[in-house]
C-alpha positions as CSV (number, residue, x, y, z in Angstrom):
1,X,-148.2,106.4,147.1
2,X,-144.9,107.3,148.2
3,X,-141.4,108.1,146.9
4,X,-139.5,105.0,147.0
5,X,-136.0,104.6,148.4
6,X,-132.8,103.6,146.6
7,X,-132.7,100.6,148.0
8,X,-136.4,99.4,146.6
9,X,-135.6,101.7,143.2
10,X,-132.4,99.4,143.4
11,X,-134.9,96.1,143.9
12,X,-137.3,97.0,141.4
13,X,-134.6,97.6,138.6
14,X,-133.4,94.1,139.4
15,X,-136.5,92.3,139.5
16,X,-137.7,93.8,136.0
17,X,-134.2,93.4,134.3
18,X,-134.2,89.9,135.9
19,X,-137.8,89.2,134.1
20,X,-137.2,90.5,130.9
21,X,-133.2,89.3,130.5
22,X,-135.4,86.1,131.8
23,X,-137.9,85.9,128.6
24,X,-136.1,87.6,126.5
25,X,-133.0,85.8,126.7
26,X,-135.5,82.3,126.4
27,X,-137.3,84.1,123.3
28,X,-133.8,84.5,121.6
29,X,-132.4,80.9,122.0
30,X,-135.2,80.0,121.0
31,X,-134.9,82.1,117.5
32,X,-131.6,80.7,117.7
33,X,-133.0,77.5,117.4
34,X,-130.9,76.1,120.9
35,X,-132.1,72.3,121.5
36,X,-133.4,72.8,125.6
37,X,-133.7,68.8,125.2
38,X,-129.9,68.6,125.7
39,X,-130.2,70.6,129.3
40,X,-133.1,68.6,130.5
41,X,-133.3,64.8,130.4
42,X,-136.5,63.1,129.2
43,X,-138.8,62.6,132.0
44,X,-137.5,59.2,134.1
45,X,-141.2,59.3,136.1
46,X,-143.1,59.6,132.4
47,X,-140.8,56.8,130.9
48,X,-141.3,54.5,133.9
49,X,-144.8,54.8,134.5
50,X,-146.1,56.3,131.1
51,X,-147.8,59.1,132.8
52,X,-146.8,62.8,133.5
53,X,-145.0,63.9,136.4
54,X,-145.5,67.0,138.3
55,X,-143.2,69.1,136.5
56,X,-143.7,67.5,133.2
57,X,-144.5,70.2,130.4
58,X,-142.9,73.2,132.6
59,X,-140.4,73.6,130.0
60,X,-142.6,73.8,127.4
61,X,-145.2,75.6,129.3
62,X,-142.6,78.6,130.1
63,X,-140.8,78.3,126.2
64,X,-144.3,79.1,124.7
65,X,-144.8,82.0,127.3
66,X,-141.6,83.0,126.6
67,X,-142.6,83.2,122.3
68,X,-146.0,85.3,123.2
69,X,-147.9,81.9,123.6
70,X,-149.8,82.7,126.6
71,X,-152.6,80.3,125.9
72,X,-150.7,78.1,124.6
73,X,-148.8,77.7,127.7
74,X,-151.6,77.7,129.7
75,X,-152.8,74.8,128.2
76,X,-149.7,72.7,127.6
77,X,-148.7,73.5,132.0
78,X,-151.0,75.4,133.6
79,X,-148.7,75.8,136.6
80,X,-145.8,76.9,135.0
81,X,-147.8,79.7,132.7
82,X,-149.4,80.9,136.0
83,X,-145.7,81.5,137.9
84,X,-144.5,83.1,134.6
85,X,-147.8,85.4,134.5
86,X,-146.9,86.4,138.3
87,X,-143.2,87.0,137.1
88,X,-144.6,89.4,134.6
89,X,-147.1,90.8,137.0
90,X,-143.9,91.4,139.9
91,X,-142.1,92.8,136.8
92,X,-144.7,95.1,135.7
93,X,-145.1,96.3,139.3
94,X,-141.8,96.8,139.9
95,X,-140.9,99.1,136.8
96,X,-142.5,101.8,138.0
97,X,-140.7,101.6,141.5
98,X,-137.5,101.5,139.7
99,X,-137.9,103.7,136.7
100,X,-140.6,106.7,138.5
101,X,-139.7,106.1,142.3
102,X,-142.8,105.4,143.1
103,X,-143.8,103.4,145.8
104,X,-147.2,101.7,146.2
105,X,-148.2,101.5,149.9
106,X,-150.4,98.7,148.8
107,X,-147.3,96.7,148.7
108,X,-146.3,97.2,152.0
109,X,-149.6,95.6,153.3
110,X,-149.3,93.1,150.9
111,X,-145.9,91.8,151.4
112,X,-146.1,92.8,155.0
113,X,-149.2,90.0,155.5
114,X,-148.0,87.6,153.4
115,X,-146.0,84.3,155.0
116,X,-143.4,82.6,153.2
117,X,-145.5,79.3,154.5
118,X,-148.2,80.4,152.7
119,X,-146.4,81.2,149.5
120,X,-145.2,77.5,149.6
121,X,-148.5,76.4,150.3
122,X,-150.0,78.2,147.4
123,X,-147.2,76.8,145.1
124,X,-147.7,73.6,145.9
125,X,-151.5,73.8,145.7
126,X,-150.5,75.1,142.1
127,X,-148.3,72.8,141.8
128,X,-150.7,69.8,142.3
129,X,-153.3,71.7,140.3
130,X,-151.2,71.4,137.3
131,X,-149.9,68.2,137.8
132,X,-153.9,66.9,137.8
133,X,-154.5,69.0,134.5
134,X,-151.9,67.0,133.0
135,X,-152.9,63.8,134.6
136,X,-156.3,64.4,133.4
137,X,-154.9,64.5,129.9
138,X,-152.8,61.7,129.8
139,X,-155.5,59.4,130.7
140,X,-158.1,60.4,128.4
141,X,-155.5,60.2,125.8
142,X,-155.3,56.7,126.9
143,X,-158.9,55.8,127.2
144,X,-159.2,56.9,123.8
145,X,-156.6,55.4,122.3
């Protein structure tokens, strides 16, 4: 450990206010009872073809992460609830920095090693991982029905 700069107590602060003004601010509409189907248009892939598309459930997924549903979410977009858990995860790493000045060294190495090419990669990977989890779903819902 190390005593952390103002400029990463600076980037810590804004990643966990960014998280938790993030979820929080999703928790309250929700209490608020906003309709997030008048943001986002039905699916135009699912109503053509009848089956799922790769972001189909996200908003769901990351409403019920945003309510305390963590399995929930896993289960309705396993994609989505696995970039919100690594949002809370940043956020939850980051307090410290921002709030303690303290500065893991472990993060240097990490984000030192890690490629933006590889981040994309693992998205995508994600991504498709999800998007077959859904798929899955869709057609045994229409095998068995």
């Amino acid at each position: 450990m190390r005593r952390a700069s103002s400029r990463e107590r600076v980037a810590g602060a804004v990643i966990s206010l960014s998280v938790v003004v993030l979820f929080g601010g999703l928790w309250g509409l929700q209490k608020l009872h906003f309709d997030f189907g008048r943001v986002f248009d039905p699916c135009g892939f699912k109503q053509r073809t009848g089956y799922p598309c790769p972001a189909c459930g996200m908003t769901t997924s990351v409403l019920a992460f945003a309510r305390g549903e963590v399995f929930r979410a896993f289960y309705v977009q396993p994609a989505a609830a696995l970039v919100c858990t690594t949002l809370v995860a940043a956020a939850f790493l980051a307090f410290p920095i921002a709030v303690f000045g303290v500065y893991f060294r472990a993060l240097d190495r990490i984000l030192g090693e890690v490629k933006i090419v590889y981040l994309v990669l693992g998205l995508l990977v994600i991504l498709a991982a999800g998007w077959a989890v859904t798929l899955a779903r869709a057609f045994a819902a229409r095998a068995s029905g």
